[in-house]
KEBA-378441 format. One record per residue: residue number from 1; residue in three letters; x, y, z of N, C-alpha, C, O in turn. Coordinates in Angstrom, 1 decimal. Layout:
<n NUM	res ALA	n_px X	n_py Y	n_pz Z	ca_px X	ca_py Y	ca_pz Z	c_px X	c_py Y	c_pz Z	o_px X	o_py Y	o_pz Z>
...
//
This chain:
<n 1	res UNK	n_px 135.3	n_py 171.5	n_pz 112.5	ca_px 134.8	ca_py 172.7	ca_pz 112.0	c_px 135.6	c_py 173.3	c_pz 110.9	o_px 135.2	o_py 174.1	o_pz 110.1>
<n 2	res UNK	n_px 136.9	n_py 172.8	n_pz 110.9	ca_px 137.8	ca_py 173.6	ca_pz 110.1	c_px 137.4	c_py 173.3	c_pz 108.8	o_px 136.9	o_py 174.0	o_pz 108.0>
<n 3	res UNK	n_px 137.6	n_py 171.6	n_pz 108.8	ca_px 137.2	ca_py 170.8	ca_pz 107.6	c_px 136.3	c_py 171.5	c_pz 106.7	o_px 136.7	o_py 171.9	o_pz 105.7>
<n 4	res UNK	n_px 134.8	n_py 171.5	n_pz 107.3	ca_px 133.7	ca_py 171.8	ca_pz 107.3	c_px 133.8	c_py 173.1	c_pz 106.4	o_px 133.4	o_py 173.0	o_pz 105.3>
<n 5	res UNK	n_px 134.4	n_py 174.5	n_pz 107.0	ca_px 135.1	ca_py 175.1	ca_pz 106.6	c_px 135.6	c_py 175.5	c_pz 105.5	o_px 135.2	o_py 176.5	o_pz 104.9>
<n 6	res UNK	n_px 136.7	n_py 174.4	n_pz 105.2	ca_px 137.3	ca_py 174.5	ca_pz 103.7	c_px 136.3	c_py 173.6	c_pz 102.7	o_px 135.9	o_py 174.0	o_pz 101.6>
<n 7	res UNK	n_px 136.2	n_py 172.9	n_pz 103.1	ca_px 134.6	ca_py 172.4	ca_pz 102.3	c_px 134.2	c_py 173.3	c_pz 101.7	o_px 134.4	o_py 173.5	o_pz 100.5>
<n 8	res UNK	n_px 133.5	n_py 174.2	n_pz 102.6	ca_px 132.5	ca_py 175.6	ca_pz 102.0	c_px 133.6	c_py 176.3	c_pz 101.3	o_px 133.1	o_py 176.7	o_pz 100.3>
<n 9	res UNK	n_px 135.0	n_py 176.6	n_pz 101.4	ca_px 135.6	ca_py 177.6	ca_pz 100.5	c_px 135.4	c_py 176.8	c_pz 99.0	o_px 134.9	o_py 177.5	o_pz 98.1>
<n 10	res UNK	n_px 135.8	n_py 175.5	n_pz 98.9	ca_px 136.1	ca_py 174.6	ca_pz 97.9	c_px 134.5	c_py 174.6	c_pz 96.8	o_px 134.4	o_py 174.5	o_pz 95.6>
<n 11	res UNK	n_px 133.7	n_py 174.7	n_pz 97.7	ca_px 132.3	ca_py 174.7	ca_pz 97.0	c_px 132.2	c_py 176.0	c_pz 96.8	o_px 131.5	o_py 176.0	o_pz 95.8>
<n 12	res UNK	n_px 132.4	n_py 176.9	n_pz 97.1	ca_px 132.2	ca_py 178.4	ca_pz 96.8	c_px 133.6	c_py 178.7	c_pz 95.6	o_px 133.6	o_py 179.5	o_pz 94.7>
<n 13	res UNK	n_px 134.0	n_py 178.3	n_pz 95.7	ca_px 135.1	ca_py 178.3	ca_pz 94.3	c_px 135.2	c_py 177.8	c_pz 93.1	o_px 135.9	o_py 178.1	o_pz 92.0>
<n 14	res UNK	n_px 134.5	n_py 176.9	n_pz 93.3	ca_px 133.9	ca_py 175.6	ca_pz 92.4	c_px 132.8	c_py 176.6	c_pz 91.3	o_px 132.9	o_py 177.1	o_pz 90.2>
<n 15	res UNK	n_px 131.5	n_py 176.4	n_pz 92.8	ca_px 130.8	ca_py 177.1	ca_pz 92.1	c_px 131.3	c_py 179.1	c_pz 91.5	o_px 130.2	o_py 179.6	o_pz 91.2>
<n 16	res UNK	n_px 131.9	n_py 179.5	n_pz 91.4	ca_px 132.4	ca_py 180.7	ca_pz 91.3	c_px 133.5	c_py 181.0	c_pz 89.7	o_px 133.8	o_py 182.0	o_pz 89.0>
<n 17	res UNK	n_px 133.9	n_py 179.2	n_pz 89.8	ca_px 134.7	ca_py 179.1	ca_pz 88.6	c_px 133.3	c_py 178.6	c_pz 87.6	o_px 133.3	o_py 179.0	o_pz 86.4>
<n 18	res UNK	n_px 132.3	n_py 177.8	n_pz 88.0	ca_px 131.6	ca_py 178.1	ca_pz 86.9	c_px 130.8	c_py 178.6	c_pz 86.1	o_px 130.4	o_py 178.6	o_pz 85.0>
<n 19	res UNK	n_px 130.3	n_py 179.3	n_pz 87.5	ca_px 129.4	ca_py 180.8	ca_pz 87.1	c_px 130.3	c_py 181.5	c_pz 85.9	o_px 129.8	o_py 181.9	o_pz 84.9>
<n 20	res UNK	n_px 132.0	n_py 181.8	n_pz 86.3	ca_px 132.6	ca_py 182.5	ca_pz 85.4	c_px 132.6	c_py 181.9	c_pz 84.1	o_px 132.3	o_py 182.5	o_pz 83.1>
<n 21	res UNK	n_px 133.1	n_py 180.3	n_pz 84.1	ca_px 133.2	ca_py 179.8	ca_pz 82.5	c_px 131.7	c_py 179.6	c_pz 81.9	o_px 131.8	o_py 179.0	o_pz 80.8>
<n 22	res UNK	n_px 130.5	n_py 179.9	n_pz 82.1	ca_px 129.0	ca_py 180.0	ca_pz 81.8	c_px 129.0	c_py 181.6	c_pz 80.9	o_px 128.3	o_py 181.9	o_pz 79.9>
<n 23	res UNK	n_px 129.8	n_py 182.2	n_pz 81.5	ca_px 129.5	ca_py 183.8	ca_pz 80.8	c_px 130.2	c_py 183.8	c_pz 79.5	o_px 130.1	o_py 184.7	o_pz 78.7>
<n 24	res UNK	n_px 131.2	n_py 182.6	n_pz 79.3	ca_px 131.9	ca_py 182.6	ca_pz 77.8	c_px 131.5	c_py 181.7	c_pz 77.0	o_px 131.9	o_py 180.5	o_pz 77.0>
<n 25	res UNK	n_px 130.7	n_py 182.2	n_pz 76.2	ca_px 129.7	ca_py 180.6	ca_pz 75.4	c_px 130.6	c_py 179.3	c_pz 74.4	o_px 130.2	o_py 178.2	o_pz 74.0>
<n 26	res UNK	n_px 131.8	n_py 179.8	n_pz 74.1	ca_px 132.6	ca_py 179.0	ca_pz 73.7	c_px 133.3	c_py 178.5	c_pz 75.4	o_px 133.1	o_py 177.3	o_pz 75.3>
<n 27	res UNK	n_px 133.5	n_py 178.5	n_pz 75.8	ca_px 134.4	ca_py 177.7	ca_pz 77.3	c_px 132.6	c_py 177.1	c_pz 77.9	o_px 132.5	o_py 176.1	o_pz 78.6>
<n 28	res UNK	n_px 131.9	n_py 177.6	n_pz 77.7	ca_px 130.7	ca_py 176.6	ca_pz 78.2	c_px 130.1	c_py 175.3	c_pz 77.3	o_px 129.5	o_py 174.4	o_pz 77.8>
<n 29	res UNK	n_px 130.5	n_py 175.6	n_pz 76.1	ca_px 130.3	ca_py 174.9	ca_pz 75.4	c_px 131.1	c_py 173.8	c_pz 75.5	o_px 130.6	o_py 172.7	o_pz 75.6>
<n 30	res UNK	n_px 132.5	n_py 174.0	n_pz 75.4	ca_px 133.4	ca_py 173.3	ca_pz 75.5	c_px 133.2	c_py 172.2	c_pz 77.2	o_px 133.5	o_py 171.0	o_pz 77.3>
<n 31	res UNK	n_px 132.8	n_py 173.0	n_pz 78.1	ca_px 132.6	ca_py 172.0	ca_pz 79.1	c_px 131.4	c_py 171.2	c_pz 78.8	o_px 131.5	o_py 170.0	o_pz 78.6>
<n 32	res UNK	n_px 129.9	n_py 172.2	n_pz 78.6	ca_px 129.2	ca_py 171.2	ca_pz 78.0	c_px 129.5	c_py 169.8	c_pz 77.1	o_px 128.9	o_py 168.8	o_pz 77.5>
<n 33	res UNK	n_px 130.3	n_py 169.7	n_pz 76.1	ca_px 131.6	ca_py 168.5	ca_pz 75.7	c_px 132.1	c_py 167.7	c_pz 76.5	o_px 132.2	o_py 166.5	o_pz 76.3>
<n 34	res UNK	n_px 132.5	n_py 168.2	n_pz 77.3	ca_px 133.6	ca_py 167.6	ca_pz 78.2	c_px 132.5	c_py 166.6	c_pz 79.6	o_px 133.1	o_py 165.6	o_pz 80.1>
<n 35	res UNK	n_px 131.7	n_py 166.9	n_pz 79.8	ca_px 130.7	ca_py 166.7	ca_pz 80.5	c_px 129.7	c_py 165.0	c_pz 79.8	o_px 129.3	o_py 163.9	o_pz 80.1>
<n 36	res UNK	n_px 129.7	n_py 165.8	n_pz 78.8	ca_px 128.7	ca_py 165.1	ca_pz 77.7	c_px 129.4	c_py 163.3	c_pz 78.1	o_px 128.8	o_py 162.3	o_pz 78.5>
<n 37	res UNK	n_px 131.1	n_py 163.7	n_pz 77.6	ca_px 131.7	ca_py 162.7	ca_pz 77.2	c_px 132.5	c_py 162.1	c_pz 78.3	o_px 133.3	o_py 161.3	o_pz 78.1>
<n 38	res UNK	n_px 132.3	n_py 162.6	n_pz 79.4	ca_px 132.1	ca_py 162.1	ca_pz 80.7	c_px 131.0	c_py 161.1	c_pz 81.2	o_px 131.2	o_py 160.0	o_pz 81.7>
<n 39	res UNK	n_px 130.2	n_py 161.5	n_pz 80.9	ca_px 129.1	ca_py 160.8	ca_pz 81.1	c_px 128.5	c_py 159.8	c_pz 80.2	o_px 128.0	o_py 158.9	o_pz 80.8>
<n 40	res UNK	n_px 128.5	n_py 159.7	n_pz 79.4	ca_px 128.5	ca_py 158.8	ca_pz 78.4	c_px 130.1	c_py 157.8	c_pz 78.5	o_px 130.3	o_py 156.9	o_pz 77.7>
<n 41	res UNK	n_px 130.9	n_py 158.1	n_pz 79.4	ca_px 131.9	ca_py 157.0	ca_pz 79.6	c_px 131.6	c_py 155.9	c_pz 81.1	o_px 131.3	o_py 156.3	o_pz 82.2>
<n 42	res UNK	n_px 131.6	n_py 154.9	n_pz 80.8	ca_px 130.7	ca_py 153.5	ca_pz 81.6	c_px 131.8	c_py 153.6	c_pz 82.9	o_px 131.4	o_py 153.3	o_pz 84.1>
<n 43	res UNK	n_px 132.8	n_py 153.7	n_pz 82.8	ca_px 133.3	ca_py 153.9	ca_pz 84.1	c_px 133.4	c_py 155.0	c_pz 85.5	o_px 133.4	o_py 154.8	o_pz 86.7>
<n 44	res UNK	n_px 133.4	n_py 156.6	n_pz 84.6	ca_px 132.5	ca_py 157.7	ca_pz 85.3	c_px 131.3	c_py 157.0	c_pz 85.5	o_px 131.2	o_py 157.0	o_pz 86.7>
<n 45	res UNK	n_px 130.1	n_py 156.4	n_pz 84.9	ca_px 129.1	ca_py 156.4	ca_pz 85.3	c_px 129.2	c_py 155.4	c_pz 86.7	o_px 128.7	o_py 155.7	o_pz 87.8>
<n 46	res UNK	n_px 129.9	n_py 154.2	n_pz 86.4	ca_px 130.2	ca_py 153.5	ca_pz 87.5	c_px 130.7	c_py 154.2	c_pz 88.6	o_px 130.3	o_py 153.8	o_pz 89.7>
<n 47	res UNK	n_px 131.7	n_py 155.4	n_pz 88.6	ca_px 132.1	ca_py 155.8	ca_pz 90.0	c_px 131.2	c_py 156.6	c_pz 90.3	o_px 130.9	o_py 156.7	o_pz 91.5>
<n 48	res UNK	n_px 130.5	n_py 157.5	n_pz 89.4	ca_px 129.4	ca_py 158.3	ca_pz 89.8	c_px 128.5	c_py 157.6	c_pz 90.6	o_px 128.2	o_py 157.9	o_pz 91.7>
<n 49	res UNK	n_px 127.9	n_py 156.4	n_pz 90.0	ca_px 126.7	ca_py 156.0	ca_pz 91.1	c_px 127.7	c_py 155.0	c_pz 92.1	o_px 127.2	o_py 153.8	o_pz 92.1>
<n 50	res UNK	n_px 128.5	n_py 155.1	n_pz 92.8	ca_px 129.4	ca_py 154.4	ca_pz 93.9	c_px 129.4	c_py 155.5	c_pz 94.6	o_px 129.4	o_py 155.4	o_pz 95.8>
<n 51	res UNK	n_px 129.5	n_py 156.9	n_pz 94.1	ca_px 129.5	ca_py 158.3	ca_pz 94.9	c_px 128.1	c_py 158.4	c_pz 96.0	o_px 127.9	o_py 158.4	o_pz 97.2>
<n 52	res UNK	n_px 127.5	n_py 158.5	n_pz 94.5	ca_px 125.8	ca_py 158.3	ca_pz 95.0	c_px 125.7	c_py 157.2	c_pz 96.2	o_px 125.0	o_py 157.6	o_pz 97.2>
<n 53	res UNK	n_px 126.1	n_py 156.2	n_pz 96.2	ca_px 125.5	ca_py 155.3	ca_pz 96.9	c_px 125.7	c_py 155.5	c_pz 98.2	o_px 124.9	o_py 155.4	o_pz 99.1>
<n 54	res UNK	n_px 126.9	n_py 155.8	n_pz 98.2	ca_px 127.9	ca_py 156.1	ca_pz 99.2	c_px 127.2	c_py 157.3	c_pz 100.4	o_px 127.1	o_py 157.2	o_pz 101.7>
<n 55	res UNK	n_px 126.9	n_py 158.5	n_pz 99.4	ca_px 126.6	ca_py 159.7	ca_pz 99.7	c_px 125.0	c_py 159.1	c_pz 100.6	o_px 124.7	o_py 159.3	o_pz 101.7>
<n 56	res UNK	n_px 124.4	n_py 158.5	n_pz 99.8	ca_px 122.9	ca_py 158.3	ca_pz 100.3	c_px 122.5	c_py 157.7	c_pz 101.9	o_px 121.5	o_py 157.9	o_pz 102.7>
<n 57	res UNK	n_px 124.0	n_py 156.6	n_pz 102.0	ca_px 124.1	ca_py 156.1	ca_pz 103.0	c_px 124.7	c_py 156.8	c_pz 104.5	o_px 124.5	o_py 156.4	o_pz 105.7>
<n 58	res UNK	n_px 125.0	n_py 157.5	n_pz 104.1	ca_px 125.4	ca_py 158.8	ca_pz 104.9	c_px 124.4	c_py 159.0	c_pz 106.0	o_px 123.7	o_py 159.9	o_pz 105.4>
<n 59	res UNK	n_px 123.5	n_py 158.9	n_pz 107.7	ca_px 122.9	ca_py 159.5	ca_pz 108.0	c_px 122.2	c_py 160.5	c_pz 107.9	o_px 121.1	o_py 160.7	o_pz 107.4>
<n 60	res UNK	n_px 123.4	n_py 161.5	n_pz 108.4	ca_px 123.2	ca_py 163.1	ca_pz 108.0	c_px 122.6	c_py 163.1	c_pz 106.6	o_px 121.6	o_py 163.8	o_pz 106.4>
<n 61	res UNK	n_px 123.1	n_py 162.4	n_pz 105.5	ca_px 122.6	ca_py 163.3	ca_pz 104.2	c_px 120.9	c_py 162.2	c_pz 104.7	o_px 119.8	o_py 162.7	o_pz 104.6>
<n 62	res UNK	n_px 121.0	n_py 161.4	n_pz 104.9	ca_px 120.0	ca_py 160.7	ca_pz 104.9	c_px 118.5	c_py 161.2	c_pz 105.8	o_px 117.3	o_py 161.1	o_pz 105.6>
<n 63	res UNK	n_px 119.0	n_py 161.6	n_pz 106.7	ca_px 118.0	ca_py 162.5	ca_pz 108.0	c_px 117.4	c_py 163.8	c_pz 107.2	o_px 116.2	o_py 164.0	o_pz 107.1>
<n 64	res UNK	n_px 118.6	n_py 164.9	n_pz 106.5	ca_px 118.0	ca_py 165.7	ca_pz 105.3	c_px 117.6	c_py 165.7	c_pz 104.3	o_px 117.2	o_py 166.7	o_pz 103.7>
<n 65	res UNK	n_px 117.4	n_py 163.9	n_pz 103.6	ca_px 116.8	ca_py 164.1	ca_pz 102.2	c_px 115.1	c_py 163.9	c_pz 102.7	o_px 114.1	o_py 164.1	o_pz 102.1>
<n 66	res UNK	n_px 115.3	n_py 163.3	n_pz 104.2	ca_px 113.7	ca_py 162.7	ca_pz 104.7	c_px 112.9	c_py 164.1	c_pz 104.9	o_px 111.7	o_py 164.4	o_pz 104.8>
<n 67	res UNK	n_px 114.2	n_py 165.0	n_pz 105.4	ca_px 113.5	ca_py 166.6	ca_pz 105.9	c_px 112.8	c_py 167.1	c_pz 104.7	o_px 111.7	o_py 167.5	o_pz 104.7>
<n 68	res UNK	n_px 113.9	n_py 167.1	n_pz 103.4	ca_px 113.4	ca_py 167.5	ca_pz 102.3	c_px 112.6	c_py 167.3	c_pz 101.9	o_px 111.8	o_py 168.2	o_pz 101.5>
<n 69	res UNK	n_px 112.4	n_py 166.0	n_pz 101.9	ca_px 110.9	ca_py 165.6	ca_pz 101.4	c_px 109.6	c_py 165.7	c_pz 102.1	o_px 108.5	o_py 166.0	o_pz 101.5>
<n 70	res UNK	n_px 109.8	n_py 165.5	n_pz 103.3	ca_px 108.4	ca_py 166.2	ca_pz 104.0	c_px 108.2	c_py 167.6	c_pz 103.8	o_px 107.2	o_py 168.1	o_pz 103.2>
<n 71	res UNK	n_px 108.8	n_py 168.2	n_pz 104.2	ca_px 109.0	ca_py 170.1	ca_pz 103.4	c_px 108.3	c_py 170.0	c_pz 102.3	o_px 107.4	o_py 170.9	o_pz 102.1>
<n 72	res UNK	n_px 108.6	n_py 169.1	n_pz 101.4	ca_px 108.0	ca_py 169.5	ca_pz 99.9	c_px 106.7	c_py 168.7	c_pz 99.7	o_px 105.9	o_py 169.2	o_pz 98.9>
<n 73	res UNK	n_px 106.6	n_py 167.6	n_pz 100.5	ca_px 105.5	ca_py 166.9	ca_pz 99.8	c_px 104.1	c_py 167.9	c_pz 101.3	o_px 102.9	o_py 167.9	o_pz 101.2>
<n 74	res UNK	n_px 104.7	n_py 168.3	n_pz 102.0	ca_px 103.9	ca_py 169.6	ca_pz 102.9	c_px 103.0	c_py 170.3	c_pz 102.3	o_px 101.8	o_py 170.5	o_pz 102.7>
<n 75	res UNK	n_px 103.5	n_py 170.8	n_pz 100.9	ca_px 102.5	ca_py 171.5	ca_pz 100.0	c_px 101.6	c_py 170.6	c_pz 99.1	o_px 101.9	o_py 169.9	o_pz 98.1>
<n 76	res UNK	n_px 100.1	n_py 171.1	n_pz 99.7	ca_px 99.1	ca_py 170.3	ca_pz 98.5	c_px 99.2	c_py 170.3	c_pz 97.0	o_px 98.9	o_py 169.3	o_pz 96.3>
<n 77	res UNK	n_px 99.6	n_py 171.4	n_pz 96.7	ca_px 99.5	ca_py 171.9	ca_pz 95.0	c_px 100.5	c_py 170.7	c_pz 94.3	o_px 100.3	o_py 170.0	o_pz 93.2>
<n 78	res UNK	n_px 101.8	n_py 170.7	n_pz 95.5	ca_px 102.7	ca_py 170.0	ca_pz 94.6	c_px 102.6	c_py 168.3	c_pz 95.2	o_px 103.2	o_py 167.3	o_pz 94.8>
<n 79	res UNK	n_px 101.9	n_py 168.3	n_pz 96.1	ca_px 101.5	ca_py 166.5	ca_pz 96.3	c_px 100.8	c_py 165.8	c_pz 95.1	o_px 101.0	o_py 164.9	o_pz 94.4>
<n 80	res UNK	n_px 99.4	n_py 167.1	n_pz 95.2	ca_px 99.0	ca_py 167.0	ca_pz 93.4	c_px 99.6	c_py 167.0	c_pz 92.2	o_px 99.7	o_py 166.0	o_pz 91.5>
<n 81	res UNK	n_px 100.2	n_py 168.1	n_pz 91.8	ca_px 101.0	ca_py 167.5	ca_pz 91.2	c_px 101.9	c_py 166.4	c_pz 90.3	o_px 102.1	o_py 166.2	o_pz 89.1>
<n 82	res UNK	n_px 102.2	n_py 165.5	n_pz 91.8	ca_px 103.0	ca_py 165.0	ca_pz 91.9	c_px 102.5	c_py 163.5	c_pz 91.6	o_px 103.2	o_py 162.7	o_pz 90.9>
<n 83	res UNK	n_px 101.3	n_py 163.4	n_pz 92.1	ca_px 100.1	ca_py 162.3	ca_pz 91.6	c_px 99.8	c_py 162.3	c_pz 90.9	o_px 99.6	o_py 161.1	o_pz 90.5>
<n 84	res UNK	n_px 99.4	n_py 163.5	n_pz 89.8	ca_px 99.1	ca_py 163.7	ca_pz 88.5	c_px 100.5	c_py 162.7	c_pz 87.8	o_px 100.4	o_py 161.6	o_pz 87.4>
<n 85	res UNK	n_px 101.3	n_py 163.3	n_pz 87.9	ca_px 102.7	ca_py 163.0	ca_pz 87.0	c_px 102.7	c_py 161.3	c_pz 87.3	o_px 102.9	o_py 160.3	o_pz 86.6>
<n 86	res UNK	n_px 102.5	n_py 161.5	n_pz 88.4	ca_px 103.2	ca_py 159.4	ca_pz 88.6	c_px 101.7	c_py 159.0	c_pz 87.7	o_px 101.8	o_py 158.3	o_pz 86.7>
<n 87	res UNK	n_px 100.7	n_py 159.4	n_pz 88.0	ca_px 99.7	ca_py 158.3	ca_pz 87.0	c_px 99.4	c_py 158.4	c_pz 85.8	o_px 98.7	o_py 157.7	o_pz 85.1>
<n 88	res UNK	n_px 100.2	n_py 160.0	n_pz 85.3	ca_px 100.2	ca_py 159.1	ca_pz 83.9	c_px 101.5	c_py 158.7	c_pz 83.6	o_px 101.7	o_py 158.1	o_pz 82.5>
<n 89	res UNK	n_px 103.0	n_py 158.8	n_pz 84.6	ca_px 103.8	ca_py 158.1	ca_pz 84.1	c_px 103.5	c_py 156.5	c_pz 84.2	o_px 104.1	o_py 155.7	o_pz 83.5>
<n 90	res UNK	n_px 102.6	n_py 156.1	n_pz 85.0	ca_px 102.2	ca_py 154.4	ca_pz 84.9	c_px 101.2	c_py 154.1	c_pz 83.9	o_px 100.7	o_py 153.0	o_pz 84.1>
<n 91	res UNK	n_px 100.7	n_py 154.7	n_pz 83.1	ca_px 99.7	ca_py 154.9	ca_pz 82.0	c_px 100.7	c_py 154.4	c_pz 81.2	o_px 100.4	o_py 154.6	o_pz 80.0>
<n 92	res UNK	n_px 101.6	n_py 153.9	n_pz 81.3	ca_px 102.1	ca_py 153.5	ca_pz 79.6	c_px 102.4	c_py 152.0	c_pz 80.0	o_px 102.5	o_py 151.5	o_pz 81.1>
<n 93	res UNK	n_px 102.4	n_py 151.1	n_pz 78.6	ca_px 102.1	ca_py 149.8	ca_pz 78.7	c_px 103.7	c_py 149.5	c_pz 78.9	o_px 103.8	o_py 148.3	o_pz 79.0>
<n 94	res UNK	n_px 104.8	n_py 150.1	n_pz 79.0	ca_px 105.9	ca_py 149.7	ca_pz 79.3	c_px 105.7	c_py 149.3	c_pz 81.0	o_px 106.0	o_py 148.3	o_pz 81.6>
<n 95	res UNK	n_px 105.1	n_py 150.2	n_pz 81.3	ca_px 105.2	ca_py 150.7	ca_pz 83.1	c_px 105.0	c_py 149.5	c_pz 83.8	o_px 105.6	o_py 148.9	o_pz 84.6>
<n 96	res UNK	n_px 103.2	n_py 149.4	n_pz 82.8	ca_px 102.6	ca_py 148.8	ca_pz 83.5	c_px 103.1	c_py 147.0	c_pz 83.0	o_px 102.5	o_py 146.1	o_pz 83.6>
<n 97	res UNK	n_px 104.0	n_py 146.6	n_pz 82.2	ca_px 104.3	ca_py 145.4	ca_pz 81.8	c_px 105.2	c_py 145.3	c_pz 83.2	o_px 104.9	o_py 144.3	o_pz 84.0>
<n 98	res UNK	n_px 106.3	n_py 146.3	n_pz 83.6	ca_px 107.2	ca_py 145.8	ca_pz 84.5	c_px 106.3	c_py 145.6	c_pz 85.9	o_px 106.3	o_py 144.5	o_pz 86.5>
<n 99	res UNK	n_px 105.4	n_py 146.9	n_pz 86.4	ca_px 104.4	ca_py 146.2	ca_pz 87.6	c_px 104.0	c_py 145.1	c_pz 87.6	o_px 104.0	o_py 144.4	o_pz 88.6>
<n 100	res UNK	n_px 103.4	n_py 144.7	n_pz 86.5	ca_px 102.7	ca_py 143.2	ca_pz 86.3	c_px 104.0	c_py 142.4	c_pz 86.4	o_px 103.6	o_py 141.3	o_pz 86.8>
<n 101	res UNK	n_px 105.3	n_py 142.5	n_pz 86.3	ca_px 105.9	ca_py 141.3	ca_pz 86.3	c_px 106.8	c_py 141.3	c_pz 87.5	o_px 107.3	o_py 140.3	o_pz 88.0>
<n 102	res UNK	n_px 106.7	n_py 143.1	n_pz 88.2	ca_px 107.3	ca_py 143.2	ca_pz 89.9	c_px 106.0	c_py 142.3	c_pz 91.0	o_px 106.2	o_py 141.7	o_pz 92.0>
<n 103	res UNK	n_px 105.0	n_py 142.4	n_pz 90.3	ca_px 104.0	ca_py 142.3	ca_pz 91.3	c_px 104.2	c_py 140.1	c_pz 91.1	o_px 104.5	o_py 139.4	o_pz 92.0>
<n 104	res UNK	n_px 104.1	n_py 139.9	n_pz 90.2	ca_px 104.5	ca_py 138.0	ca_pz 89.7	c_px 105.4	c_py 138.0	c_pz 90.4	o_px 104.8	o_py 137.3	o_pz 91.3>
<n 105	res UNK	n_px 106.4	n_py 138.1	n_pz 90.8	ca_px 107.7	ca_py 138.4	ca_pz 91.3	c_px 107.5	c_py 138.1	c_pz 92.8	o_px 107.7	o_py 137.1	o_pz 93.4>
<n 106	res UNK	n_px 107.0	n_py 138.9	n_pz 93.0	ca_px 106.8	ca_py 139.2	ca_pz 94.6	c_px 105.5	c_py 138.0	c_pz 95.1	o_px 105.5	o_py 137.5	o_pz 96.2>
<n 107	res UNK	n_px 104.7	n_py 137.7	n_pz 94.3	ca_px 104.0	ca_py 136.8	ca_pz 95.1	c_px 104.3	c_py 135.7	c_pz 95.1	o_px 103.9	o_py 135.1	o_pz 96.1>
<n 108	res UNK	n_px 105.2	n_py 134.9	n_pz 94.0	ca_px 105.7	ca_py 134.0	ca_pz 94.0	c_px 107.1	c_py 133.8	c_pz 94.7	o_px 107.8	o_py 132.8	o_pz 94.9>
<n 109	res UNK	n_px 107.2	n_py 135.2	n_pz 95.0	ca_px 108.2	ca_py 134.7	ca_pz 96.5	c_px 107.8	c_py 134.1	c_pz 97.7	o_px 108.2	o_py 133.1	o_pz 98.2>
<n 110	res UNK	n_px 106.6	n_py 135.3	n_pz 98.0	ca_px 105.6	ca_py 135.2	ca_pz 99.1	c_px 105.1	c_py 133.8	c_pz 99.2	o_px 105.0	o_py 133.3	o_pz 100.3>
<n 111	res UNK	n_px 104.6	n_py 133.0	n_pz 98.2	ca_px 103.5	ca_py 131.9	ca_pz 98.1	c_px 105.0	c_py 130.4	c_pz 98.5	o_px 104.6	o_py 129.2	o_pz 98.6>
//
């Protein structure tokens, strides 16, 4: 519980230090920068998605992204939505070249 605890102080501080550097447009800017060129560096990106992966694997986080998502996909408006968006993101001949070559893929495993 303690842990847990300072966790929440550490995220409440976190977030509280950037709420503050957001109100000075030069120190936002500058993280904006700093961020940019973070990310765009191939080894951050490597430990970032090892974070991720890590994190995903997690039960707990894993039991709440399933909660999440039933929560959200609960509402019709945004299941709609949501359908809309995926068919015309497979409307493009990029999309549909890689389906066509997931779906080759998969049967010629199968067969």
């Amino acid at each position: 519980a303690s842990a847990a605890l300072e966790q929440d102080k550490l995220i409440a501080t976190a977030v509280a230090t950037v709420n503050a550097i957001a109100k000075d447009p030069e120190t936002l800017a500058a993280l904006v920068g700093l961020l940019d060129h973070l990310l765009k560096d191939s080894g951050t990106r490597t430990a970032l998605v090892e974070i991720l992966a890590w994190t995903f694997q997690q039960e707990t986080v894993l039991n709440d992204l399933v909660a999440l998502l039933i929560w959200v996909f609960s509402n019709p408006d945004l299941v709609k939505q949501t359908g809309d968006f995926i068919l015309k993101a497979l409307d493009d001949p990029e999309a549909k070249r890689m389906l066509h070559a997931q779906t080759a893929e998969l049967v010629q495993a199968t067969v």
